[in-house]
C-alpha positions as CSV (number, residue, x, y, z in Angstrom):
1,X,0.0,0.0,0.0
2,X,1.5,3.4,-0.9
3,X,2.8,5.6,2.3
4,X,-0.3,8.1,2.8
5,X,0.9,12.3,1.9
6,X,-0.2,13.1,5.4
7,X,-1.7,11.1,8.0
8,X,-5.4,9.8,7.6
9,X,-6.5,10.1,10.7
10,X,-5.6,14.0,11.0
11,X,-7.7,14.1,7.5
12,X,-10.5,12.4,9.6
13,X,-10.5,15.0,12.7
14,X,-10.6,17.9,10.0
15,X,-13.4,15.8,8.5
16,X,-15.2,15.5,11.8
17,X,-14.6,19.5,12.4
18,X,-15.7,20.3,8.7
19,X,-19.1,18.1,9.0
20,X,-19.6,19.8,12.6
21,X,-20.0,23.0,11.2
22,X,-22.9,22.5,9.2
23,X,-25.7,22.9,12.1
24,X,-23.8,25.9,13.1
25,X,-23.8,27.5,9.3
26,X,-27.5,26.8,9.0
27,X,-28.2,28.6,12.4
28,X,-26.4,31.4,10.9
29,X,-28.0,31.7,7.5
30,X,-31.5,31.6,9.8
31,X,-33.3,34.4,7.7
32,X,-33.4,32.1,4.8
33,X,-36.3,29.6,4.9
34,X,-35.0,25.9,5.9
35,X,-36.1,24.3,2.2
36,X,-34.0,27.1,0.6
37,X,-30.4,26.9,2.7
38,X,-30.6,23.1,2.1
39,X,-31.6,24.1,-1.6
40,X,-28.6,26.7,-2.4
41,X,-26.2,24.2,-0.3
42,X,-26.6,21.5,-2.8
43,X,-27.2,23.6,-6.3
44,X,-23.8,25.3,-5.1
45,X,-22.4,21.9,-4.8
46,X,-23.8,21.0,-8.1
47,X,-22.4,24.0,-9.8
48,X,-18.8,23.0,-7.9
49,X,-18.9,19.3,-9.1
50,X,-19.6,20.4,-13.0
51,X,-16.3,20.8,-14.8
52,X,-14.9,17.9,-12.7
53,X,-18.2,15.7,-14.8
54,X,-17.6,17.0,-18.1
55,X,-14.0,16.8,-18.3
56,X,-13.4,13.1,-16.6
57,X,-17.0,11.5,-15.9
58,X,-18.8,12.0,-19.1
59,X,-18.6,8.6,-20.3
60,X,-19.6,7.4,-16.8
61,X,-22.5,9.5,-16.7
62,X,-24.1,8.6,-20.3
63,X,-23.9,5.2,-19.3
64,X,-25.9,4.8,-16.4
65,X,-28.8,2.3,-17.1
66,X,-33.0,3.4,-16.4
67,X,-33.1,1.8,-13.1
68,X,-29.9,3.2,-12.1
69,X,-31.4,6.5,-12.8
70,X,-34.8,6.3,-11.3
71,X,-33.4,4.5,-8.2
72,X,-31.1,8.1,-7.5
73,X,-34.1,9.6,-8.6
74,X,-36.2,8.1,-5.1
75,X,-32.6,8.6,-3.5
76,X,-32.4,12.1,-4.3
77,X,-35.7,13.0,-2.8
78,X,-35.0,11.5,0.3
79,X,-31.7,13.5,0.6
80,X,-33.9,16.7,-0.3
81,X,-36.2,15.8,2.4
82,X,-33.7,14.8,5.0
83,X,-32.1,18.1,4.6
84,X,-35.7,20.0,4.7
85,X,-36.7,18.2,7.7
86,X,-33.6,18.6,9.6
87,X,-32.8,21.8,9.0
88,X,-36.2,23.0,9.9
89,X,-35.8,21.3,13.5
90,X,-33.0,24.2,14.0
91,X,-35.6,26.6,14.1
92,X,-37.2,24.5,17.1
93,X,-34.5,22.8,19.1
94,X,-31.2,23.3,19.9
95,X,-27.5,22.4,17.9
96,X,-27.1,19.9,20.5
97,X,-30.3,18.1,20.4
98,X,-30.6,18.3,16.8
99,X,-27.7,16.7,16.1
100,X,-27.6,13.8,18.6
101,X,-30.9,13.1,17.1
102,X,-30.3,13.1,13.8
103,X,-27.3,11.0,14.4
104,X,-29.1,7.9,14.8
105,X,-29.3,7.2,11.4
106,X,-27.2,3.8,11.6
107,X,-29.7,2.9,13.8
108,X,-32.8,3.5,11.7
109,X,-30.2,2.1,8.4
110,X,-29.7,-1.2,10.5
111,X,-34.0,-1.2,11.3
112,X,-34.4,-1.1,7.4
113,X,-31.9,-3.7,6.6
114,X,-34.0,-5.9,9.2
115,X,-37.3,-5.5,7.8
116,X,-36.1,-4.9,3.6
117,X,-33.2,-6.9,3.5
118,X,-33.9,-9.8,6.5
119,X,-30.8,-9.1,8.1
120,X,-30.7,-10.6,11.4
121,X,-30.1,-8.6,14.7
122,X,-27.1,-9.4,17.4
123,X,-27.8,-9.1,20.5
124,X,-25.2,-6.7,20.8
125,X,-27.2,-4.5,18.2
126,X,-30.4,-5.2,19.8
127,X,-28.4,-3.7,23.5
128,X,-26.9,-0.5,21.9
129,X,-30.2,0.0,20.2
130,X,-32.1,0.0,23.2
131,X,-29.3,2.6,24.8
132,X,-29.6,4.7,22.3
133,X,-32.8,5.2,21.8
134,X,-32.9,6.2,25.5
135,X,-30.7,8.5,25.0
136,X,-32.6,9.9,22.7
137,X,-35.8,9.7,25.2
138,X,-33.8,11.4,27.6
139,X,-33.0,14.9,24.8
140,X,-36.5,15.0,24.1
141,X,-37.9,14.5,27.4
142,X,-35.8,17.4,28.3
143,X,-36.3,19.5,25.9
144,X,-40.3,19.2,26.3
145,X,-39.7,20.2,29.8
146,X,-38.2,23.5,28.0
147,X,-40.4,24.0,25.5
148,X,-43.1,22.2,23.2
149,X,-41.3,24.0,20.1
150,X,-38.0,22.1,21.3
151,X,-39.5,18.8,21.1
152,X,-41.1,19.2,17.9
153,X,-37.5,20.4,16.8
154,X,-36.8,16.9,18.0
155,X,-39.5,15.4,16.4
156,X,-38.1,16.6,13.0
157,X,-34.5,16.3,13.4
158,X,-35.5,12.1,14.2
159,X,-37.7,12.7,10.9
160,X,-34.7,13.6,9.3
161,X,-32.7,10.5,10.3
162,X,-35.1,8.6,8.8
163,X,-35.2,10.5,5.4
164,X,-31.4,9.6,5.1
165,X,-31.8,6.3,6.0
166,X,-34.2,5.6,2.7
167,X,-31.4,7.9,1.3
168,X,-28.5,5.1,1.8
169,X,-30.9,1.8,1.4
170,X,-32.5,2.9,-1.9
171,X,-28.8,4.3,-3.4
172,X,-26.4,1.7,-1.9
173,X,-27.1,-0.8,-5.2
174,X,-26.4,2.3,-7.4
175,X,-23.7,3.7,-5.7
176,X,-21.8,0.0,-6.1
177,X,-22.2,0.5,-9.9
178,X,-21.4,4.1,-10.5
179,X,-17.5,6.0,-8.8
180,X,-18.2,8.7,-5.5
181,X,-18.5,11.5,-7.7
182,X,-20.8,10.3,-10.7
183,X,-23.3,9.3,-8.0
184,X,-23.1,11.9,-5.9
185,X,-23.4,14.6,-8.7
186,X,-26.2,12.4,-10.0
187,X,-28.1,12.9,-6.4
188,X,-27.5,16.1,-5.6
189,X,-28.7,17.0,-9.0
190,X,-32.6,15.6,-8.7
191,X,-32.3,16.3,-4.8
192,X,-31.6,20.0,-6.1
193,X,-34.3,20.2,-8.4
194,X,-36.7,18.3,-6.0
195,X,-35.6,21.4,-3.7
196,X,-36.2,23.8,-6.4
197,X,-40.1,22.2,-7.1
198,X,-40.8,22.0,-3.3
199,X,-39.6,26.1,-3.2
200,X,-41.7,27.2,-6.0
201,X,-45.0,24.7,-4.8
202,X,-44.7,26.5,-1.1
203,X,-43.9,29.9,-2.7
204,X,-40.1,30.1,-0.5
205,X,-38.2,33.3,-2.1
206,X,-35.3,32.4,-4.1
207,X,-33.7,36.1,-3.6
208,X,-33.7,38.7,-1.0
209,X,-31.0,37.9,1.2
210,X,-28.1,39.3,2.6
211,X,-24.5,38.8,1.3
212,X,-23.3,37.4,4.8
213,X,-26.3,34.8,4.1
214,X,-25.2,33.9,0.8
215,X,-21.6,33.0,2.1
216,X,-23.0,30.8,4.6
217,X,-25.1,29.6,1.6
218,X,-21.4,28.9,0.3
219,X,-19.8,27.9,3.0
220,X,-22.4,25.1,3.6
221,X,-21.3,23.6,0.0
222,X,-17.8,23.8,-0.1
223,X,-16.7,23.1,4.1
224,X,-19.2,20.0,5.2
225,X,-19.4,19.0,1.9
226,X,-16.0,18.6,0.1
227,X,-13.5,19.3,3.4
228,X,-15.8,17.0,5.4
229,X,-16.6,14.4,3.6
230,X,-14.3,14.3,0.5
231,X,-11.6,13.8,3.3
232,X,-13.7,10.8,4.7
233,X,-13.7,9.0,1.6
234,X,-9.9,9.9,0.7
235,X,-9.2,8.4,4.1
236,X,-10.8,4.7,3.2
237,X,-7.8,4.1,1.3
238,X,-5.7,4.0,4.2
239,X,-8.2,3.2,7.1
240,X,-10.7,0.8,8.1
241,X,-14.4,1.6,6.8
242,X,-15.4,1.2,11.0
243,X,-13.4,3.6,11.8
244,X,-14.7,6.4,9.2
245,X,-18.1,5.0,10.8
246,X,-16.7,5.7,14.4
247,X,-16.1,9.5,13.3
248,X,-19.8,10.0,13.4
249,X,-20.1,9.4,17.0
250,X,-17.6,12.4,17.3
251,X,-19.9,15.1,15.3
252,X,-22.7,16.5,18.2
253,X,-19.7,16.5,20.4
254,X,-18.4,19.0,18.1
255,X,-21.0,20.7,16.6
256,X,-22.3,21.2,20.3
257,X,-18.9,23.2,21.2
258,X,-19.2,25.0,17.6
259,X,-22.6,25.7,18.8
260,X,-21.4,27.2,22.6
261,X,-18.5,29.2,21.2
262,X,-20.5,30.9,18.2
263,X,-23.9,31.0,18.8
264,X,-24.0,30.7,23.0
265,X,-26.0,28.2,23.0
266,X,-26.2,26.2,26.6
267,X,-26.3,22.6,27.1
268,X,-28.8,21.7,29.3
269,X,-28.4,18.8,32.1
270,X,-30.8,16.5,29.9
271,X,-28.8,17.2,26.8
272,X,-25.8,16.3,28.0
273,X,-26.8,13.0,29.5
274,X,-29.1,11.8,26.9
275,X,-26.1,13.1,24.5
276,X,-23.4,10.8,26.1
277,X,-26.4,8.3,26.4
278,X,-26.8,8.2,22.3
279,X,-22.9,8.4,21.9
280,X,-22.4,5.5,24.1
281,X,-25.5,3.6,22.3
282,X,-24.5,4.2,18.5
283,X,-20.6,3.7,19.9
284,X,-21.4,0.0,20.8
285,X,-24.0,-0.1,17.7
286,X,-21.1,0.3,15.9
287,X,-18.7,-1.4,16.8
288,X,-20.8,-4.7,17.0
289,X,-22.2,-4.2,13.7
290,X,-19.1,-4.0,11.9
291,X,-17.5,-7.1,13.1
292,X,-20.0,-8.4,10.9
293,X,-19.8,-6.3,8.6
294,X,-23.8,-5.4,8.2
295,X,-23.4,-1.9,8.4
296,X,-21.6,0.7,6.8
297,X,-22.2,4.4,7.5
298,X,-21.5,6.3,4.5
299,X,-20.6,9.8,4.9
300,X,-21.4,11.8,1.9
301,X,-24.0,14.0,1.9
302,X,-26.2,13.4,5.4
303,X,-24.5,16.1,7.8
């Protein structure tokens, strides 16, 4: 194996940071409606991703097959919804909870592969299941003591989970067929102009915003997306796939301290509980999981 030009797992902490920012960006680009930051933060990514299609992937791209196309089709509008869903929930709930919540994806991914696929659960699944989800009782049992709007932030960040979840089952066939970057232009594409329709149908203004909110429209493209995960998937080459999957334990812890340092936001008592609670849970999930190899977390587009 040739020697790595820097070492991976410092390209997987600046991955983790990278990814950590997005909740933060989105609280920061607030005066734009929810549907439209997730909108502009893929159609930038699009527009980024464009010359790097024409010039090497062009072949690649005429040749994916009818099913290939309508199964990123379904994929695409799960990723536009995951991204409406939880981004809206930072309008109700906190970084923190958010997060954490929407974290759990592997969980709801390994549910789906249960009752789709017929996998079979470990009992060491079936434990850090049951951990995490009360961890996740814990944030939102909190969080209603707060406020009703905080647990309905909740309510949609878990919504979210799920939307990525169909996200990975229904593209994980295509994604085995087509490179990184074919597939993930290919998504991004219908999941923008899914985004688009859903804007124009609800009547969410395209224009109208400040310039500070169009570089956090920008930053949202380029920092999660290519310094976050482009780094995660350059790191497989060196590193186990379980440890890129152990990396997502790490991203409420630091989107939470993003959160504290830039926006003040407070971790409650319950958050920080149910928080390690989660961590602990998806942790374990993790690591039992991928001894048998039945779950991979891909990180491309979901934080």
């Amino acid at each position: 194996m040739d020697k790595p030009p820097f070492n991976p797992y410092l390209a997987i902490s600046i991955g983790v940071l990278s990814v950590s920012t997005s909740a933060v960006l989105v609280k920061l680009a607030g005066d734009a409606p929810a549907s439209i930051i997730a909108n502009y933060r893929l159609f930038i990514a699009v527009l980024l991703m464009t010359p790097y299609i024409l010039f090497y992937k062009t072949k690649e791209f005429r040749s994916i097959s009818k099913k290939d196309w309508w199964l990123s089709g379904v994929s695409g509008v799960f990723l536009a919804f995951h991204f409406i869903l939880w981004f809206e929930s930072l309008n109700y709930t906190s970084v923190a909870s958010s997060v954490v919540l929407v974290t759990m994806q592997p969980i709801f991914a390994f549910l789906g592969t249960y009752f789709f696929f017929k996998e079979r659960f470990t009992a060491g699944a079936v434990i850090s299941m049951i951990i995490a989800i009360t961890g996740s009782v814990v944030i939102s049992w909190g969080d209603f003591q707060i406020s009703g709007q905080a647990l309905f932030g909740d309510i949609l960040a878990l919504l979210g989970a799920v939307m990525v979840t169909g996200y990975f089952l229904v593209g994980q066939h295509v994604r085995k067929r087509l490179s990184l970057m074919t597939y993930t232009f290919v998504v991004y594409s219908i999941s923008s102009i899914t985004l688009i329709l859903y804007n124009v149908i609800t009547t969410k203004p395209f224009t109208g915003y400040s310039t500070e909110t169009w570089m956090y429209f920008l930053a949202l493209a380029i920092i999660p997306t290519f310094f976050g995960h482009t780094l995660f998937n350059w790191a497989l080459k060196w590193v186990s796939t379980s440890s890129i999957s152990m990396s997502i334990v790490f991203e409420p812890i630091g989107a939470s301290l993003l959160a504290y340092f830039i926006l003040g936001e407070k971790i409650s008592g319950f958050q920080w509980l149910g928080g390690a609670i989660v961590i602990f849970g998806l942790s374990l999930f993790i690591f039992s999981t991928s001894k048998q190899n039945k779950v991979t977390i891909i990180h491309d587009a979901n934080s």
